[in-house]
C-alpha positions as CSV (number, residue, x, y, z in Angstrom):
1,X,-34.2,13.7,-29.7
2,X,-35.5,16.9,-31.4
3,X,-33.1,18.9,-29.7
4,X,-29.9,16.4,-30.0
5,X,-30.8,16.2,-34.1
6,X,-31.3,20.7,-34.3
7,X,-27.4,20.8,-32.3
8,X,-26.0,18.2,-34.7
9,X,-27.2,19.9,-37.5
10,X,-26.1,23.0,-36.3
11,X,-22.5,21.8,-36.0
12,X,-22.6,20.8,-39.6
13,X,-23.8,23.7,-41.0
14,X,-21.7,26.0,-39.1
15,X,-18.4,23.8,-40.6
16,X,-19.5,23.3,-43.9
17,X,-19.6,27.5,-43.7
18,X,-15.9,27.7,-41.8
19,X,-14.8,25.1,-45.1
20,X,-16.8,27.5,-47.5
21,X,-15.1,30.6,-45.9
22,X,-11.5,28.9,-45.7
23,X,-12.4,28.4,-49.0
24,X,-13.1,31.8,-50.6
25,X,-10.4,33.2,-48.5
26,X,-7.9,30.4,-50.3
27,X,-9.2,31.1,-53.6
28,X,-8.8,34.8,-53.7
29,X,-5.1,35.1,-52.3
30,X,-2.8,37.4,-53.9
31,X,0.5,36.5,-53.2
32,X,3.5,39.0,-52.3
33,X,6.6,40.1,-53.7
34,X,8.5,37.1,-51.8
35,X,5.9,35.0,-50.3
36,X,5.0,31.6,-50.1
37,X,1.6,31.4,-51.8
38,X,-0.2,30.8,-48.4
39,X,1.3,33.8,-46.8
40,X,-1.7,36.3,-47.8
41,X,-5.2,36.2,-48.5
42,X,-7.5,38.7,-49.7
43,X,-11.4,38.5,-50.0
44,X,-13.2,38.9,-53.3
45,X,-14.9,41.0,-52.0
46,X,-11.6,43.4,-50.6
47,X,-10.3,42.9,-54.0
48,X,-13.4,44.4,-55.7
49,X,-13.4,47.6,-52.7
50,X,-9.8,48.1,-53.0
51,X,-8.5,51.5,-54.7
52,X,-7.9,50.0,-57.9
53,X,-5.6,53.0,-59.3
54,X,-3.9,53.6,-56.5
55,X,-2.7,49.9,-55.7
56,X,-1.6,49.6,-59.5
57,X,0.0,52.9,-59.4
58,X,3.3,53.8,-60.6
59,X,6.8,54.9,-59.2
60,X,8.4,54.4,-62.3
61,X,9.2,55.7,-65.7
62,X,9.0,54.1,-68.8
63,X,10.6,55.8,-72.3
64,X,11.3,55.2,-75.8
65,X,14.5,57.5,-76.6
66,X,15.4,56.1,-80.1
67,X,13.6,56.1,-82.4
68,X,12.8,59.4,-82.0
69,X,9.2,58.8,-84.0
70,X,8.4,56.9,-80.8
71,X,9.3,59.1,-78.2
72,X,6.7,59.8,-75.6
73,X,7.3,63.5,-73.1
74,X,4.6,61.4,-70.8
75,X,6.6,58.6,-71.4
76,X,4.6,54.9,-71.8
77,X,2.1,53.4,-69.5
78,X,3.2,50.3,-68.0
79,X,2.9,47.8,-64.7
80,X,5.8,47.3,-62.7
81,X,6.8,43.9,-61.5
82,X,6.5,42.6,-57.5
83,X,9.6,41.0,-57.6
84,X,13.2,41.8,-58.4
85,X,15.5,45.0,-57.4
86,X,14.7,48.5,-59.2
87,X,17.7,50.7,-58.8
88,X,15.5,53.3,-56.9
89,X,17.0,56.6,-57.8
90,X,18.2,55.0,-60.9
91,X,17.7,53.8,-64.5
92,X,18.6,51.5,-67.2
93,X,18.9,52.8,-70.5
94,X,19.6,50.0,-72.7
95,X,19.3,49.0,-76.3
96,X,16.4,46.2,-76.3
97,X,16.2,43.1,-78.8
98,X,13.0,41.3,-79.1
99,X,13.2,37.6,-78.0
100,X,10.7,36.3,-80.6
101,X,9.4,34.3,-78.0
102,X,7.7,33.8,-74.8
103,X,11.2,32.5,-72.8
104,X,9.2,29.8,-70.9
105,X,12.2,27.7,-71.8
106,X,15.0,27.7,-69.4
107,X,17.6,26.9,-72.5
108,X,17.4,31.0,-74.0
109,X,18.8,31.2,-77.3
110,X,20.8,34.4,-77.4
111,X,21.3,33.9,-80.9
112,X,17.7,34.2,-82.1
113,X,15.2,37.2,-82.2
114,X,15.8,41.0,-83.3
115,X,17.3,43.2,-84.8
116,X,19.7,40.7,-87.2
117,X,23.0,40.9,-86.1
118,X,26.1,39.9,-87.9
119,X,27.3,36.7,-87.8
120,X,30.6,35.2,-86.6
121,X,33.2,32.7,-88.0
122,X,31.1,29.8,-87.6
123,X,28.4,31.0,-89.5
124,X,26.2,32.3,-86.2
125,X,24.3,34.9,-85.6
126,X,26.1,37.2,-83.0
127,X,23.8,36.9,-79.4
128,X,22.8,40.0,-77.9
129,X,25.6,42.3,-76.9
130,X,25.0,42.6,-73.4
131,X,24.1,45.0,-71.5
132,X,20.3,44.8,-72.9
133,X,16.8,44.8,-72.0
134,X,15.0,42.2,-73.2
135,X,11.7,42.1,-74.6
136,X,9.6,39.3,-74.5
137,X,6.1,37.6,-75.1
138,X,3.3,37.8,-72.6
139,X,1.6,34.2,-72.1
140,X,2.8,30.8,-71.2
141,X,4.4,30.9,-67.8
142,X,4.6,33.1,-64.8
143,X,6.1,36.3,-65.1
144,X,8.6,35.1,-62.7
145,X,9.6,32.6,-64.6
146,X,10.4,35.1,-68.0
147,X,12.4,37.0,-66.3
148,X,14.4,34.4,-64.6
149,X,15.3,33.1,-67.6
150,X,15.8,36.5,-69.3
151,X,18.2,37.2,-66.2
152,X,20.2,34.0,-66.7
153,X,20.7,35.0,-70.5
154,X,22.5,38.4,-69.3
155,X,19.3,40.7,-69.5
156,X,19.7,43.9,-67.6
157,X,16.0,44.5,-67.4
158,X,12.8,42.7,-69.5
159,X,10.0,44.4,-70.9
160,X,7.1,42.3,-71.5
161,X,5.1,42.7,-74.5
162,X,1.0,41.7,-73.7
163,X,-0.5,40.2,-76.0
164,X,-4.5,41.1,-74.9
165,X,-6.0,44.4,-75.8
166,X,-7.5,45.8,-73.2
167,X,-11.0,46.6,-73.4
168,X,-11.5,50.2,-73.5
169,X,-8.8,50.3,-76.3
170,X,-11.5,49.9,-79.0
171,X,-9.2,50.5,-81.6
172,X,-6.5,47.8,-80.8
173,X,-9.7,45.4,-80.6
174,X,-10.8,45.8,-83.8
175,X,-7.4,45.9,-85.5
176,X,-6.4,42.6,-83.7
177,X,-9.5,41.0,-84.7
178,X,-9.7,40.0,-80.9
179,X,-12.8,38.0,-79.7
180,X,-11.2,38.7,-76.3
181,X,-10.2,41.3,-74.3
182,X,-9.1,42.5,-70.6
183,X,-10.8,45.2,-68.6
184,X,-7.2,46.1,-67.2
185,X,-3.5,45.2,-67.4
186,X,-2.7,42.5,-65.1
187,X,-0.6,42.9,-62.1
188,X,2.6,41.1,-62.5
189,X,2.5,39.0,-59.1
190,X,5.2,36.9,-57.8
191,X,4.5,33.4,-57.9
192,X,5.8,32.2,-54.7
193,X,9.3,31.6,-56.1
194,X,11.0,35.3,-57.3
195,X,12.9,36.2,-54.6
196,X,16.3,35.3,-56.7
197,X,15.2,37.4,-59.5
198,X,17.7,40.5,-58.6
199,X,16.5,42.7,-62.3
200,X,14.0,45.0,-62.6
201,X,11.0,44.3,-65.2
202,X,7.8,45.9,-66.6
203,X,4.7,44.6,-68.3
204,X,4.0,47.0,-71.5
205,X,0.5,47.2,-72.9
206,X,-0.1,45.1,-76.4
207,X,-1.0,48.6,-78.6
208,X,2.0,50.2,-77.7
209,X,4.4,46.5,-77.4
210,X,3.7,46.1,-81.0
211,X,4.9,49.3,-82.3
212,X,8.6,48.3,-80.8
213,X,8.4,44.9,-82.0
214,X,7.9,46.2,-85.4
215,X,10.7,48.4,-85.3
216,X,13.3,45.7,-84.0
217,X,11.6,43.2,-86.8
218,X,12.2,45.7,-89.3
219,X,15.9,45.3,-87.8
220,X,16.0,49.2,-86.6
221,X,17.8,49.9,-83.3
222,X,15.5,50.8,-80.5
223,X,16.5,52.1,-77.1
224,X,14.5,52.7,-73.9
225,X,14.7,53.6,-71.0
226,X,13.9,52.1,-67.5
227,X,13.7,54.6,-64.5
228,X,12.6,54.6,-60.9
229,X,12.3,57.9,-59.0
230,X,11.4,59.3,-55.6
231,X,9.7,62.0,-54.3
232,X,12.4,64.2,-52.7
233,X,9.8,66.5,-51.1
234,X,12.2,68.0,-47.8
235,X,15.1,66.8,-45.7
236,X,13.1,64.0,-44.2
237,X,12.0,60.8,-45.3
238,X,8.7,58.9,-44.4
239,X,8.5,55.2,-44.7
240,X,5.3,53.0,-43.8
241,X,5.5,49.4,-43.4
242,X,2.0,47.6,-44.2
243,X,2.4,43.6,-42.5
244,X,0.4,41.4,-40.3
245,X,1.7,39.5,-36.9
246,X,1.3,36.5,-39.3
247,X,2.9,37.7,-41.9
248,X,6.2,35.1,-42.5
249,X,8.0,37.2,-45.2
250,X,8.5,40.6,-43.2
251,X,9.7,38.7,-40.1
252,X,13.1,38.8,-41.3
253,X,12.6,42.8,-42.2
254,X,11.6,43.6,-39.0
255,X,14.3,41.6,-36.5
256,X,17.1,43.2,-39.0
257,X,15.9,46.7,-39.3
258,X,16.1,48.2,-35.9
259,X,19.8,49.5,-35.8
260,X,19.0,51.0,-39.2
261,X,15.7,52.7,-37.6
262,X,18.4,54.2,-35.1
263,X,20.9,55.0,-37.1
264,X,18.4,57.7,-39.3
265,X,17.3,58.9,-36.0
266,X,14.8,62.1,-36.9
267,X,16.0,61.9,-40.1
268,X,13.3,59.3,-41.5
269,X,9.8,59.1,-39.7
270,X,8.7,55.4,-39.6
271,X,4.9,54.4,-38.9
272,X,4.0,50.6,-39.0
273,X,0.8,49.7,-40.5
274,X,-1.5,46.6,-39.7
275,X,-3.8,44.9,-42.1
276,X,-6.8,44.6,-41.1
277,X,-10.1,43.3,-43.3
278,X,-13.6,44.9,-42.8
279,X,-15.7,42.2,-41.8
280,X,-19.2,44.1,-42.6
281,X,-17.6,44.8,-46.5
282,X,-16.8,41.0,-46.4
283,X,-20.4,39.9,-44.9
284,X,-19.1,38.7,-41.7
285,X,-21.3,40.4,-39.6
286,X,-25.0,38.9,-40.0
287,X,-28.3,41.3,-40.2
288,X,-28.7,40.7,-36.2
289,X,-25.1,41.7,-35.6
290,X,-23.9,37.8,-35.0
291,X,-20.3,37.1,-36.2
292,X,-20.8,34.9,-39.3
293,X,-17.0,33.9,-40.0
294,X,-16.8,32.7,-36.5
295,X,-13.1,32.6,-35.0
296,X,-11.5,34.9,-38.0
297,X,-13.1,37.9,-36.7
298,X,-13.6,40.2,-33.6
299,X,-16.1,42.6,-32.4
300,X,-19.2,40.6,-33.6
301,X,-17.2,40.3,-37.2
302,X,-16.1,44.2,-37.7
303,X,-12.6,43.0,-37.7
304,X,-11.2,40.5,-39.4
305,X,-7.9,38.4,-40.3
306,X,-7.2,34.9,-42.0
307,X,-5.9,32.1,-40.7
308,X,-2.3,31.3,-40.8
309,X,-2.5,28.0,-40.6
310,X,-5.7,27.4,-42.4
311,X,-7.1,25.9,-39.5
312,X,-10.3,26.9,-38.1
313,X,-10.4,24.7,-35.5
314,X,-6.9,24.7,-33.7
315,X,-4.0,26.9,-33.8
316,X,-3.8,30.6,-34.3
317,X,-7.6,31.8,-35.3
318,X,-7.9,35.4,-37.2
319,X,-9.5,36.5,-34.1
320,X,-6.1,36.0,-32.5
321,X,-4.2,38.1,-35.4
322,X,-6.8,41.2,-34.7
323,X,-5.9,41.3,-31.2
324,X,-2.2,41.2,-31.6
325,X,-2.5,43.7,-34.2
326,X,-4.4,46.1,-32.1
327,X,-1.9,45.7,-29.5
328,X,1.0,46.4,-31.8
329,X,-1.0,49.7,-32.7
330,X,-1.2,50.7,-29.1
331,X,2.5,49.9,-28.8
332,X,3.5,52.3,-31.5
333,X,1.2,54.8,-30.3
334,X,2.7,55.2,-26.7
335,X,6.5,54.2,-27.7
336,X,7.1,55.0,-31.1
337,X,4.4,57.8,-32.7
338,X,6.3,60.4,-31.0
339,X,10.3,60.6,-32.4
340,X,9.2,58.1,-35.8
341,X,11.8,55.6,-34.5
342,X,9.8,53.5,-31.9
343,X,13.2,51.4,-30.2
344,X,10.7,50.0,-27.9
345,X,8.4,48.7,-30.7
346,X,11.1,47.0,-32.7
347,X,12.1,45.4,-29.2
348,X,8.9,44.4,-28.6
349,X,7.9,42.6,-32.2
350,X,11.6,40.7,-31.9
351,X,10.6,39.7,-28.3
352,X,7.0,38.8,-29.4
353,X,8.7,36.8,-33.1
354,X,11.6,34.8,-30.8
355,X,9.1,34.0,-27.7
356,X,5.4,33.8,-28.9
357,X,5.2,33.5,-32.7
358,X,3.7,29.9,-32.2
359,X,0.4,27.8,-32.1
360,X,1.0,27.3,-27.9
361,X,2.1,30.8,-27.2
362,X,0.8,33.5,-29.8
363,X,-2.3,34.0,-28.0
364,X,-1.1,33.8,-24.4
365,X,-1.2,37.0,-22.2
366,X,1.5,36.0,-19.5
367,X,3.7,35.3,-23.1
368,X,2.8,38.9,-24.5
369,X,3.5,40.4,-20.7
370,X,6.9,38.8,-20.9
371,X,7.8,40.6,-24.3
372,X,6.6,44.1,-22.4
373,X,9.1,43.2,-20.4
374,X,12.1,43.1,-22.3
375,X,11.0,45.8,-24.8
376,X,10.3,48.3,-21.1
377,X,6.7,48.8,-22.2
378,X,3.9,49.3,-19.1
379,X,1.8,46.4,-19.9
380,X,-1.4,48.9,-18.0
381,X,-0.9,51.3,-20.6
382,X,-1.4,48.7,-23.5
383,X,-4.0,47.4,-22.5
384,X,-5.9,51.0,-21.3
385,X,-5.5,52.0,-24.8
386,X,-6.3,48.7,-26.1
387,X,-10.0,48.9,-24.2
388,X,-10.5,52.8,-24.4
389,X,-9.8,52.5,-28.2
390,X,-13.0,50.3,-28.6
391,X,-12.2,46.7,-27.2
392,X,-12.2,43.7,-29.1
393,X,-15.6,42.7,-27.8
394,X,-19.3,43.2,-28.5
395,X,-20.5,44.9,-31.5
396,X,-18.7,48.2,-30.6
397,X,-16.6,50.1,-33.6
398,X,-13.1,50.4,-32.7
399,X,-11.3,53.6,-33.5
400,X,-7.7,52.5,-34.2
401,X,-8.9,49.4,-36.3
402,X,-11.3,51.3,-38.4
403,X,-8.3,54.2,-39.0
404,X,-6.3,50.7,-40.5
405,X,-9.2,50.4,-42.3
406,X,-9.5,53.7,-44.2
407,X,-5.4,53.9,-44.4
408,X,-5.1,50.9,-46.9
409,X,-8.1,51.5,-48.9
410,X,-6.9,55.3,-49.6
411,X,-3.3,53.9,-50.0
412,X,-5.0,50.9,-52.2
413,X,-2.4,48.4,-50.2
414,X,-3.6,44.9,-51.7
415,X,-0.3,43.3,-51.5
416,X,1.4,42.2,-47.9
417,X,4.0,42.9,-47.2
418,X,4.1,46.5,-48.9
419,X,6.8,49.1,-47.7
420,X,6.1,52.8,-49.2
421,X,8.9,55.4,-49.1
422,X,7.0,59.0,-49.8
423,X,4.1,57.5,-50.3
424,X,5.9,55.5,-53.0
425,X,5.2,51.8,-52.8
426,X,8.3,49.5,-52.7
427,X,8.5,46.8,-55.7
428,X,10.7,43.6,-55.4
429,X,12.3,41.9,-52.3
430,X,11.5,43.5,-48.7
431,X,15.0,43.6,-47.7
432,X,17.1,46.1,-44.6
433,X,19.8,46.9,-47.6
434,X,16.5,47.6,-50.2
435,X,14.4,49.9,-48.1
436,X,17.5,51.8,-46.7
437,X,18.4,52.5,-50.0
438,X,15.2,54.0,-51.1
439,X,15.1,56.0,-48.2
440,X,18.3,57.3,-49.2
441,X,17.1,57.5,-52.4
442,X,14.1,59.8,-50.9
443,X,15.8,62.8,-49.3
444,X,15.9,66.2,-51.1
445,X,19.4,66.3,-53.1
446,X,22.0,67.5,-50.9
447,X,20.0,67.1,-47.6
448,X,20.8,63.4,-47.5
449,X,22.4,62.2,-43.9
450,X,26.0,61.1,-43.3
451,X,25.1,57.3,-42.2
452,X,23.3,57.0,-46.3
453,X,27.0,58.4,-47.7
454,X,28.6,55.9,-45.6
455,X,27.0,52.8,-45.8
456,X,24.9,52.7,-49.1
457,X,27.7,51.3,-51.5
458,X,29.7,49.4,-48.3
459,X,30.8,46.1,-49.3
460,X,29.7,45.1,-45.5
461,X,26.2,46.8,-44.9
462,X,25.2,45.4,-41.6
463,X,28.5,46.2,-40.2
464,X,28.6,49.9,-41.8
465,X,25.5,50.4,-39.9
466,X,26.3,49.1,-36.3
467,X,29.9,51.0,-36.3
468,X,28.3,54.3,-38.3
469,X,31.6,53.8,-41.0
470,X,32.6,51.7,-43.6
471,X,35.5,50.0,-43.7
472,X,35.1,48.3,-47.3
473,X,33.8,50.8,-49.9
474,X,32.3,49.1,-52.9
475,X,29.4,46.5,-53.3
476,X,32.3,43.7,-53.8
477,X,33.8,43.3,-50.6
478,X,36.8,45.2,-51.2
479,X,39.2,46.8,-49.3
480,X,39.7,50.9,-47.9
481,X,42.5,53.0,-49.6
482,X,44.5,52.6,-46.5
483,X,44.4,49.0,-45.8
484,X,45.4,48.6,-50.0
485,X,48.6,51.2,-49.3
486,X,49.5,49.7,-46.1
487,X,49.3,45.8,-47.9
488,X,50.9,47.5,-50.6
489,X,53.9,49.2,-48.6
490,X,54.5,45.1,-46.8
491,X,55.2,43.7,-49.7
492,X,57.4,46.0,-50.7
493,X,59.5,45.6,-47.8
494,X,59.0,41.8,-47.8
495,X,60.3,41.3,-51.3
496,X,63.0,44.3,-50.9
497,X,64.1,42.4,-47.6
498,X,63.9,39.4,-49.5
499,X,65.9,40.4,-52.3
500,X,68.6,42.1,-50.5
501,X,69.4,38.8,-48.1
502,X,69.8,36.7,-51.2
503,X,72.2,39.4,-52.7
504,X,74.7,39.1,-49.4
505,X,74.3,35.1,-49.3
506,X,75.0,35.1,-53.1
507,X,78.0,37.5,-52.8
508,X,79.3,35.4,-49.3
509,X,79.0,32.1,-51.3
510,X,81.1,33.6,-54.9
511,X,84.1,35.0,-52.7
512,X,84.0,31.5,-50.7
513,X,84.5,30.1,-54.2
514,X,87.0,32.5,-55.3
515,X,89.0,31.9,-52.0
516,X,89.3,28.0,-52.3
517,X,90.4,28.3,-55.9
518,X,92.9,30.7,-54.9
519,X,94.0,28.6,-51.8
520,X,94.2,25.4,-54.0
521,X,96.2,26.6,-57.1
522,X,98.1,29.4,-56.1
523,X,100.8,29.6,-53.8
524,X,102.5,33.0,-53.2
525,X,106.0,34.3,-52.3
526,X,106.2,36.3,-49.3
527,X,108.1,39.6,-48.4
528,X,111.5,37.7,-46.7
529,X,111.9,35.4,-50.1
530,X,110.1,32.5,-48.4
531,X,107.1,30.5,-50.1
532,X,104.2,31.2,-48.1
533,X,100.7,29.0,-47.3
534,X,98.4,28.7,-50.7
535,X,95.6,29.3,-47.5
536,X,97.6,32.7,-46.3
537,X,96.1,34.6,-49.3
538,X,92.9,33.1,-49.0
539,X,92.7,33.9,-45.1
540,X,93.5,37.2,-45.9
541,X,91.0,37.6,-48.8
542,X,92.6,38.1,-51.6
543,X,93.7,42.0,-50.6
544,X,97.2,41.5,-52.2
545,X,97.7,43.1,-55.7
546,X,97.8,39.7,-58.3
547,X,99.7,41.9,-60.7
548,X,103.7,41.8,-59.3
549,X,105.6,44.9,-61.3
């Protein structure tokens, strides 16, 4: 009875700690750029670890050119947002008119905020000229939702004006009179629902926000500038993708992106990443070396992943999400590390995504052989690599997984999916037609391949890049120079075709009238004296001169 009470109690303890880990893990998520809010979770304690600088470092540019007063050569500091499309390569220099408000309201009134503009007949204020940037108040709603709304007013770009001093900034505390402060400028998340937000927008810290907004109050003109660079270190281009074999939002990504990873060929070096959370950071592994998160983690709780389902009990476990993860590495290593391009690798995840990516088969060896299979990979070599490498069991380090380890901490990757292009992390929607334009974007000037002149403006992208050649030049879907001529040249011979068979059926139809006037009211003389036929004339078409001398 001792015994059966100590197992019972056992049980309950080890689920109320599986609830209180699914619970920590849920609380501390950071969502992606695109995700659902379920897609990713990070651990406090992962979050407090992470390279803080380098995840909210940079890419961008962020300058005031008029005023001149205001101009910065370093330019401002700033936080770029996860969501939309920045025009990498590219910028946006705008004139900006302060909102006045916080557009939490979907019903934007153009006509309101700064500078004054004139007004028109009925007596309105003029709305903002477009194009613009936008600047708006920090606080609330989501970012998302700002600049959704700033995007259906016509906005080219939003800048976001805080409204917190930050901590260290003791002078913009005491001048705001602030009881509170923040230790560091937010990062401007997606919320789960930005992946129609196509502008680009940045989050500008308060001491420097309210130095613009008192120029456009004072109804003075301010532009600024929005740009995105690249390194352009050489001829090649690196790219890293940083997912998980749970990860919904990259699926997409990676069944598209193949022919594009072919197309580049040695021109762009491609290394997939996998996230992986250090169980011994995250207190997983207990002081006698006994897993203490239970199915999320392998190797006595070195290795970790959440759940996808948020299920402990049934479905994928974390454990399962390691071990997939470690065999993607080994896949890559053998099929891919080599030329950069890994064909075999993208064949294998699109195997793995149509036939496995499912509670009954994720797990499943035979299901995993089958994908080796189509992809032409020797399942012995996986798995060699996968147990000489460290294993997934016992409380043995693993040399591949802690090498994921160290990669996203120096990289300070905290947001999944994350692509980087030259070591440049990719903001907005993870999309083929996004991350080959970045690439593009990444190549020293001049150096750039023929398949990124081809197919980075075609109208028909996927297309460009299966036939290497666009056929309709343009984002719009429009139409080559010779298919316009040629469409040009038919209906000139359609209308000039046209035209000419109603000139001879208008001519036939006028002498036909002529001839039965003449046959009806005038009857002729002929040569011998005699009166001829009134239809003689008419027969003969009217050759004889009218006019007798």
């Amino acid at each position: 009875s001792r015994d059966s009470s100590y197992v019972s109690k056992t049980k309950v303890e080890q689920k109320t700690i599986k609830n209180n880990i699914t619970l920590s893990l849920y609380n501390y998520s950071v969502t992606s750029t695109m995700t659902p809010f379920r897609s990713i979770s990070l651990t406090a304690l992962l979050l407090g670890t992470a390279a803080a600088d380098s995840a909210d470092s940079v890419s961008s540019r962020l300058q005031v050119h008029v005023p001149q007063t205001l101009f910065r050569p370093e330019g401002y500091d700033h936080r770029e947002a996860l969501f939309g499309v920045p025009p990498y390569g590219g910028s946006i220099a705008q004139s900006v008119y302060y909102a006045d408000s916080d557009l939490c309201d979907p019903t934007v009134d153009t006509r309101k905020g700064y500078p004054i503009r004139a007004k028109d007949n009925n007596g309105k204020m003029e709305p903002w000229p477009t194009p613009y940037i936008l600047m708006v108040d920090r606080g609330g709603c989501s970012f998302v939702q700002k600049v959704r709304n700033a995007q259906r007013s016509g906005a080219a770009g939003v800048v976001i004006a805080d409204n917190t001093c930050l901590c260290s900034d003791k002078d913009c505390v005491s001048a705001n009179g602030q009881d509170v402060c923040q230790p560091a400028e937010p990062i401007m998340a997606d919320d789960g629902s930005g992946g129609d937000i196509s502008i680009p927008s940045f989050l500008m810290f308060k001491v420097d926000a309210d130095e613009i907004k008192a120029e456009l109050r004072a109804n003075h003109m301010v532009q600024i500038e929005m740009q995105w660079a690249l390194p352009k270190p050489d001829d090649r281009v690196e790219y890293d993708l940083w997912t998980t074999p749970s990860d919904v939002v990259s699926k997409d990504f990676q069944k598209k992106f193949k022919p594009v990873a072919q197309a580049l060929g040695d021109r762009a070096y491609f290394t997939p990443h996998m996230y992986i959370y250090d169980g011994i950071k995250s207190n997983c592994q207990g002081f006698d070396g006994e897993n203490m998160c239970f199915n999320l983690c392998t190797n006595n709780g070195r290795y970790c992943a959440t759940d996808p389902d948020n299920d402990l009990d049934h479905g994928i476990s974390g454990a399962d999400v390691v071990k997939e993860s470690l065999r993607r590495i080994c896949i890559w290593k053998h099929y891919g590390e080599q030329d950069g391009v890994g064909t075999q690798w993208w064949d294998y995840v699109q195997a793995f995504m149509e036939r496995c990516d499912n509670p009954d088969y994720f797990m499943n060896d035979d299901c995993a052989g089958d994908c080796y299979k189509h992809a032409n990979i020797n399942q012995d070599i996986i798995d060699r690599c996968m147990r000489d490498s460290g294993g997934l069991e016992k409380d043995t380090p693993n040399t591949f997984l802690d090498l994921e380890m160290q990669a996203q901490v120096s990289r300070g990757v905290v947001i999944l999916p994350t692509a980087f292009v030259n070591t440049v992390a990719l903001r907005g929607g993870l999309s083929t037609a996004t991350v080959f334009t970045a690439i593009c974007n990444g190549y020293l000037d001049g150096t750039e391949p023929k398949i990124c002149e081809e197919c980075e403006s075609c109208g028909d992208f996927d297309e460009c890049i299966a036939n290497k050649k666009c056929k309709s030049k343009g984002g719009g879907g429009g139409v080559s120079t010779h298919t316009f001529m040629s469409s040009i040249l038919f209906i000139c011979i359609a209308f000039g075709g046209a035209a000419f068979y109603h000139y001879r059926k208008t001519r036939e139809e006028m002498r036909e009238q002529v001839r039965g006037i003449l046959a009806e009211y005038m009857p002729l003389e002929g040569e011998d004296g005699a009166v001829g036929s009134p239809m003689d004339f008419a027969r003969r078409g009217g050759s004889e001169n009218l006019m007798m001398s």
